[in-house]
N, C-alpha and C positions, 0 to 999 in steps of 0.2 A: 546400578546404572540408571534405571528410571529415578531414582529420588535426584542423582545426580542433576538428570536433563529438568525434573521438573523445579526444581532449586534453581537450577540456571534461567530457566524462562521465569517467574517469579523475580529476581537476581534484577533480568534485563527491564523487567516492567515497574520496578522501584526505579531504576538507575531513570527511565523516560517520565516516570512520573516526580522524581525530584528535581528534574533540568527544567521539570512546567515553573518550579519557583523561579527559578533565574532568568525571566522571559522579560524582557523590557516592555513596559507597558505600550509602547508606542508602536510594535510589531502589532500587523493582524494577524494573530493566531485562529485556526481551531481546529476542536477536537471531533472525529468522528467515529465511531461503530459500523461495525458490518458485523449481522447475525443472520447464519440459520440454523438448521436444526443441529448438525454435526463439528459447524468451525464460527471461529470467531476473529475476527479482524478491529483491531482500536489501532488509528494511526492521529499522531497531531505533525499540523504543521504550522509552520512562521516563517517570516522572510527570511534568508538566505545570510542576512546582515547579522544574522548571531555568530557564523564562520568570519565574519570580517569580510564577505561579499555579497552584497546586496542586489536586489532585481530578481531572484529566483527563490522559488518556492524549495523550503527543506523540508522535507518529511522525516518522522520517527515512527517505526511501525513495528507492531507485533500480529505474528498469524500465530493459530493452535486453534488442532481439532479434536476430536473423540478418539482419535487414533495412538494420540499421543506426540503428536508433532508436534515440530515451536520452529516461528520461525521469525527472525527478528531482520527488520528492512530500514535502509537509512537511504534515503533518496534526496536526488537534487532535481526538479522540472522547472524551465525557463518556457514561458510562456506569455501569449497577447490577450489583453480583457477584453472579454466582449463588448460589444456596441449598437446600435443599432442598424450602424452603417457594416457595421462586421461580425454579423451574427456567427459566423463562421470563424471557429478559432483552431491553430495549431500550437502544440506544444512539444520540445522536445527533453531528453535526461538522462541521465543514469541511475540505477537503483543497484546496492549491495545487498546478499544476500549473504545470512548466518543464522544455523541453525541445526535440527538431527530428527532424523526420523529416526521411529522408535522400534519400527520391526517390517522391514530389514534392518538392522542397527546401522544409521551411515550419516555420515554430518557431512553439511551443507555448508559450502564456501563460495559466492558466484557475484561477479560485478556485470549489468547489463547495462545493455542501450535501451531506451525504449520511448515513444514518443505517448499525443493523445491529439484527437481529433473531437471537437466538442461542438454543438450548433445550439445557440440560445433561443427561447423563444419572449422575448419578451413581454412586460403585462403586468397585473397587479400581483400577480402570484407567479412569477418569473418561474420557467422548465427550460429544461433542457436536456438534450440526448449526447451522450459522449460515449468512445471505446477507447481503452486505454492496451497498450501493448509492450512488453520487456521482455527480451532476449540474451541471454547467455550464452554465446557460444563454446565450445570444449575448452579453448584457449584462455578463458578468464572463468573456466569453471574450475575449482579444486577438490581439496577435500577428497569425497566418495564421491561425485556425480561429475558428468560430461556436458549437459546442458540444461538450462530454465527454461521452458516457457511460462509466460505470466501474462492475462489477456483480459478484462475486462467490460464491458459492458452496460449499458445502465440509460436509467430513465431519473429525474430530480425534478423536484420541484419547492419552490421557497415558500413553506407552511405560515412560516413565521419574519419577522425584518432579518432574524440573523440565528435562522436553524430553516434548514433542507433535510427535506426526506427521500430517500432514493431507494428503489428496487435495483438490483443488476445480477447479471450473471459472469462468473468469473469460471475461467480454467484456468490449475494452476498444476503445471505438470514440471517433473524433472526427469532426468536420463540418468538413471546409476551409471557407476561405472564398470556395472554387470552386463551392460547395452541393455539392461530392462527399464521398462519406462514406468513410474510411481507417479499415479493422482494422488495429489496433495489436497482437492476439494470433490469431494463426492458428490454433493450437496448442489455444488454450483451456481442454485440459483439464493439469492442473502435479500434482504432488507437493512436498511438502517438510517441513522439522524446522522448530520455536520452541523454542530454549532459553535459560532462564533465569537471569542471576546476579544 
């Protein structure tokens, strides 16, 4: 069963990293990392215009940690750029969830809602603080589990023209459908780069 599950995250992270060929050069893509010491997070995104509708950000992601988790995320966020007259930005979306934890043995099937709340600081070296939050509730949870929670947190700052560096803290909890509740991030708190082509 683990050669299975870890074949299949492997499986999922060829299938994300061959679809980066087919990326029309004229979308702003990028790719980013999230590490700490127990879990790892790589998610890429590009406009929304690769589904044939445009104006919204698509995400392709992959979570796994020490534990053996994997957990792969396909998100959609519609969202307004900041400015200086609106430094203050809302977003909102949905994110799917697919994936198996590895002991208790249970796979992950969940579509959320979840929005982001983000305030720029602008400058030569542009920061910004954002939280980001997704919800699963029982009704669009399957599989083995009852609910997602997914919450985010973070500080950025733009290092470079087109690479960010961010500290954050994330929880990332699920609900078996034991009524017991599984941390997905121990760790919590990550570091990582976004850069952009």
């Amino acid at each position: 069963m683990m050669k299975t599950r870890v074949s299949g995250a492997f499986g999922a992270t060829a299938l994300l990293l061959s679809s980066l060929a087919f990326m029309q050069p004229a979308a702003a893509n990028d790719f980013e990392a999230a590490l700490s010491e127990e879990t790892a997070q790589f998610t890429f995104r590009s406009d929304s215009s690769l589904i044939g509708w445009g104006g919204s950000e698509l995400g392709f992601g992959l979570y796994y940690n020490n534990a053996d988790d994997y957990v792969g995320q396909l998100s959609l966020m519609q969202r307004r750029q900041p400015s200086q007259q609106t430094p203050l930005t809302l977003g909102v979306g949905v994110r799917m969830y697919a994936g198996s934890i590895d002991t208790p043995a249970k796979d992950i099937f969940a579509v959320a809602i979840g929005g982001e709340v983000r305030y720029t600081i602008p400058g030569t070296m542009p920061m910004a603080v954002y939280l980001t939050a997704h919800y699963a509730p029982k009704i669009t949870s399957f599989a083995d589990i009852d609910e997602v929670f997914d919450t985010n947190v973070g500080f950025q700052i733009e290092v470079l023209p087109q690479t960010t560096a961010f500290i954050g803290y994330r929880s990332f909890d699920v609900q078996l459908d034991t009524n017991q509740d599984y941390d997905m991030d121990d760790d919590r708190l990550h570091i990582g780069i976004r850069m952009q082509f």
